[in-house]
DRENFI-254510 format. One record per residue: residue in three letters; residue number from 0; x, y, z of N, C-alpha, C in turn. Coordinates in Angstrom, 3 decimals. Layout:
N
{rec 'ALA'; NUM; {X; Y; Z}; {X; Y; Z}; {X; Y; Z}}
...
***
This chain:
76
{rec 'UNK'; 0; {110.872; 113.817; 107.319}; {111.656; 115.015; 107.159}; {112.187; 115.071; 105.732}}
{rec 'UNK'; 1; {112.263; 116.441; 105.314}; {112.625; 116.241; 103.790}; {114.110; 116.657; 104.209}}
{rec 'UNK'; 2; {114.671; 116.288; 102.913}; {116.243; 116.379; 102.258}; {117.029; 117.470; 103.158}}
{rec 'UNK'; 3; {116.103; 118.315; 102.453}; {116.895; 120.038; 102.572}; {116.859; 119.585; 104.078}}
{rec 'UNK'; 4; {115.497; 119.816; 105.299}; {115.563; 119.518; 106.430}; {116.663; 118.977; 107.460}}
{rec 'UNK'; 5; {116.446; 117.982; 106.686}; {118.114; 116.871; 107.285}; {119.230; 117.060; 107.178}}
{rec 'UNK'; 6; {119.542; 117.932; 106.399}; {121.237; 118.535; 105.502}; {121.055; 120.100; 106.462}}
{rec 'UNK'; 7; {119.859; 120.584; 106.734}; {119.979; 121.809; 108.047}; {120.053; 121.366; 109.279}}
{rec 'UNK'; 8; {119.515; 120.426; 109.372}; {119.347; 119.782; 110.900}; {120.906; 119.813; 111.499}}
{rec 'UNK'; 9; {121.636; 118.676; 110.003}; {122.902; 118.239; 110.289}; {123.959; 119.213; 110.577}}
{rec 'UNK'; 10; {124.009; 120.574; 109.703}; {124.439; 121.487; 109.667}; {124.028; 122.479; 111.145}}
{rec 'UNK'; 11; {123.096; 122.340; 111.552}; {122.654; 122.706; 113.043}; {123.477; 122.498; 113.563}}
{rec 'UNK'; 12; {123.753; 120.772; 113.694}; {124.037; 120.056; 114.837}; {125.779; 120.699; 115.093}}
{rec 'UNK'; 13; {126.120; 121.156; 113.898}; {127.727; 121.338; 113.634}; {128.123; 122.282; 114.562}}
{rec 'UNK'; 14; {127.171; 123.241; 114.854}; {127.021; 124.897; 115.104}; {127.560; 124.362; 116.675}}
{rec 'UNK'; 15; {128.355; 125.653; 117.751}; {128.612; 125.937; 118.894}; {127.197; 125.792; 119.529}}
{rec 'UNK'; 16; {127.304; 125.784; 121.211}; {125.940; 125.688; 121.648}; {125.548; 126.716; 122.073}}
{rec 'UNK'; 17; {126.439; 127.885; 122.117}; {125.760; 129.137; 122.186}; {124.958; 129.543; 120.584}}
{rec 'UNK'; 18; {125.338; 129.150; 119.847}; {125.307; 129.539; 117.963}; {123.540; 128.507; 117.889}}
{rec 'UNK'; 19; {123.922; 126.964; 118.410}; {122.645; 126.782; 118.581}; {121.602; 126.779; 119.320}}
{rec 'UNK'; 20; {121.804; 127.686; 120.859}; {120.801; 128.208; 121.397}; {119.906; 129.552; 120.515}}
{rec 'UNK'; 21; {121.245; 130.248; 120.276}; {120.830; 131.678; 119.320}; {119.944; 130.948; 118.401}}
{rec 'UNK'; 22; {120.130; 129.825; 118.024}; {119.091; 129.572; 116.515}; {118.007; 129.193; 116.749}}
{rec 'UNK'; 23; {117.631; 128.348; 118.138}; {116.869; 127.799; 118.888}; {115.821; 128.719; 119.091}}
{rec 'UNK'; 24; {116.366; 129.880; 119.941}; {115.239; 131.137; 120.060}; {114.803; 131.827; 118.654}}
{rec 'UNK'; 25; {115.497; 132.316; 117.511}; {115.043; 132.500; 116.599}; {114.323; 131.667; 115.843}}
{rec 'UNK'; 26; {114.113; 130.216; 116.014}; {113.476; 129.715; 114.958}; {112.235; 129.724; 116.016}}
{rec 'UNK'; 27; {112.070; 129.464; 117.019}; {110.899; 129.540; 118.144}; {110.151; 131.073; 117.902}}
{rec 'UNK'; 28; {110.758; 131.962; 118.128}; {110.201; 133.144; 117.908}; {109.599; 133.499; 116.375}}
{rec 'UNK'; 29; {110.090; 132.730; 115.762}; {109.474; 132.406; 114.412}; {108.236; 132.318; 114.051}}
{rec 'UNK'; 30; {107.929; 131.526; 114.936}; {106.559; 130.955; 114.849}; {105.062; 132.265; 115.510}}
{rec 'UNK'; 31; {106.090; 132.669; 116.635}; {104.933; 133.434; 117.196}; {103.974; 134.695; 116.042}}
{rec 'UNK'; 32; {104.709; 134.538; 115.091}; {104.669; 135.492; 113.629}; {103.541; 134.925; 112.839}}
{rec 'UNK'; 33; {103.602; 133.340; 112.817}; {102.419; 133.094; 112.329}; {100.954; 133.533; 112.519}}
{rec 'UNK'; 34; {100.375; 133.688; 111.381}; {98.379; 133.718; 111.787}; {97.627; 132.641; 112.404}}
{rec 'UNK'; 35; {96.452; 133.218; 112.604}; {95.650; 132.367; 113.776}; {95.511; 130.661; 112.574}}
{rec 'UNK'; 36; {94.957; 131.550; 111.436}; {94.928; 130.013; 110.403}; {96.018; 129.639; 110.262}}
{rec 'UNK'; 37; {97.583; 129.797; 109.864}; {98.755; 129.652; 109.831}; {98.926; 128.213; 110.922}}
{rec 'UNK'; 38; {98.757; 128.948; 112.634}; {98.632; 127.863; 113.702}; {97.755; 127.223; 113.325}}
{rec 'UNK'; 39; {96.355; 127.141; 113.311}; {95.605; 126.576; 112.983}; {95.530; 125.146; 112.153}}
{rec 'UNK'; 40; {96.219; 125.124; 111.123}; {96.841; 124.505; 110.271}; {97.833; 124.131; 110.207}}
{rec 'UNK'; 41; {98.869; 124.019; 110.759}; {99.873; 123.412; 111.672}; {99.321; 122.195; 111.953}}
{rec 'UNK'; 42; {98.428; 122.527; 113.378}; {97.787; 122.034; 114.522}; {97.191; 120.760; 114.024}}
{rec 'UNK'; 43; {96.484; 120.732; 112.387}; {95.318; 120.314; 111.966}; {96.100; 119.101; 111.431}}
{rec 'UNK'; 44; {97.154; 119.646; 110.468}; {98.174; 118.481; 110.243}; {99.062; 117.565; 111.208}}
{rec 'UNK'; 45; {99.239; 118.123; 112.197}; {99.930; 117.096; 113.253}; {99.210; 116.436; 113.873}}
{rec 'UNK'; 46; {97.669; 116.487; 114.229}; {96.665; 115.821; 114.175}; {96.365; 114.713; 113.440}}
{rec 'UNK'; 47; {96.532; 114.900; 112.194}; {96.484; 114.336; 111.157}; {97.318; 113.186; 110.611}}
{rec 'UNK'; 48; {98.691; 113.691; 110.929}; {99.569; 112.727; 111.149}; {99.853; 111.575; 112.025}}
{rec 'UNK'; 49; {99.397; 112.077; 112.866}; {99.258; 111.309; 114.169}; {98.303; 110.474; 114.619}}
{rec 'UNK'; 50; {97.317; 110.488; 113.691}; {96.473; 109.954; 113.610}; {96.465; 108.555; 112.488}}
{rec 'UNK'; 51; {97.290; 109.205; 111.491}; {97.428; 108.183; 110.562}; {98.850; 107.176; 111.524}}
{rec 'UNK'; 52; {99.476; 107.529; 111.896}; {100.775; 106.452; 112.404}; {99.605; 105.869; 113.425}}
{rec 'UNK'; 53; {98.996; 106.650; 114.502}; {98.019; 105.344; 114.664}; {97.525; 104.269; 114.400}}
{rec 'UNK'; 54; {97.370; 104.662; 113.200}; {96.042; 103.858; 112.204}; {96.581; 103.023; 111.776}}
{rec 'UNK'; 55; {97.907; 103.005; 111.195}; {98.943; 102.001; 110.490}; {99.508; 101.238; 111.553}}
{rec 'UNK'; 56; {99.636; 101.638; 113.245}; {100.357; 100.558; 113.746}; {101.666; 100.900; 114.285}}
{rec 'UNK'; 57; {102.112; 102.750; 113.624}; {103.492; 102.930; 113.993}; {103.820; 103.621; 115.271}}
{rec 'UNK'; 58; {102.272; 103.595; 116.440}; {102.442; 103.736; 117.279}; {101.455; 103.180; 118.362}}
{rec 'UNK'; 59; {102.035; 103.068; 119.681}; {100.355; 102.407; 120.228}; {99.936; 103.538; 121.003}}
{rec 'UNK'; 60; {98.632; 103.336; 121.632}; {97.553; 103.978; 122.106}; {97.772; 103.732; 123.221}}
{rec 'UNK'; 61; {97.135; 104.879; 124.795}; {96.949; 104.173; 126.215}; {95.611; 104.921; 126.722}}
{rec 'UNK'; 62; {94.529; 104.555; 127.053}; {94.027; 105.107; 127.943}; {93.842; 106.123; 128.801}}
{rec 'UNK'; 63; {92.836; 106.909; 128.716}; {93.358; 108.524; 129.489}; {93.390; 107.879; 130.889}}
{rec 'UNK'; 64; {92.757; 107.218; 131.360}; {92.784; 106.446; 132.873}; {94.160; 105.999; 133.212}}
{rec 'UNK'; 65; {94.871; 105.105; 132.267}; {96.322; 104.813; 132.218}; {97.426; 105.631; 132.476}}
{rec 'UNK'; 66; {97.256; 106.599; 131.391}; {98.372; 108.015; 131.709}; {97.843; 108.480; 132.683}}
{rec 'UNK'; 67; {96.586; 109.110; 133.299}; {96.463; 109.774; 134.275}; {96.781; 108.958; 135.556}}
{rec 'UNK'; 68; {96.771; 107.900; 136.010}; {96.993; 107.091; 136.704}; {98.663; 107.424; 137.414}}
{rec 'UNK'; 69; {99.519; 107.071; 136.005}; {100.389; 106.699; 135.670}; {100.994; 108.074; 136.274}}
{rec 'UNK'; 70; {100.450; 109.518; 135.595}; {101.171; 110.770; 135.753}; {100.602; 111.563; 137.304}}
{rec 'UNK'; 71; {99.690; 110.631; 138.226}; {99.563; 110.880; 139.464}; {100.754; 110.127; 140.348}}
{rec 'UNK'; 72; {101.061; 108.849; 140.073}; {102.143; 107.984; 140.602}; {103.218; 108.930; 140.917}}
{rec 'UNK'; 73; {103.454; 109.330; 139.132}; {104.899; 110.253; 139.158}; {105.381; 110.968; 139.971}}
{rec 'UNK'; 74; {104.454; 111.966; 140.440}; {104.245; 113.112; 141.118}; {103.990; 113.157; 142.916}}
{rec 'UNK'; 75; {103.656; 111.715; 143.549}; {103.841; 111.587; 144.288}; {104.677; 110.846; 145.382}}
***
């Protein structure tokens, strides 16, 4: 997260929870504004990212058999 990010976040956090629901839906509705490449590219980078914390170790991996397993248990 950059600077500015964290100094809004924090400043978020300050806000009433009606003040930060209101901001909640506006920054959500935000998005629906974007273009198909706009999403697109989003999408491509969080991919991307996520792929690299993989790769380095800063997260682990499970098996689609595992989670699915796991998220049938849940549910029953």
């Amino acid at each position: 997260m950059s600077p500015a990010l964290l100094d809004c976040k924090a400043q978020a956090l300050k806000l009433s929870p009606s003040d930060r629901a209101a901001l909640a839906e506006h920054l959500i509705a935000s998005l629906d504004e974007l273009s198909l490449e706009q999403n697109e590219q989003l999408w491509l980078d969080e991919a991307d990212r996520r792929h690299r914390a993989y790769k380095s170790g800063k997260v682990s991996a499970r098996s689609a058999a595992d989670v699915l397993r796991d998220a049938r248990a849940a549910i029953q």
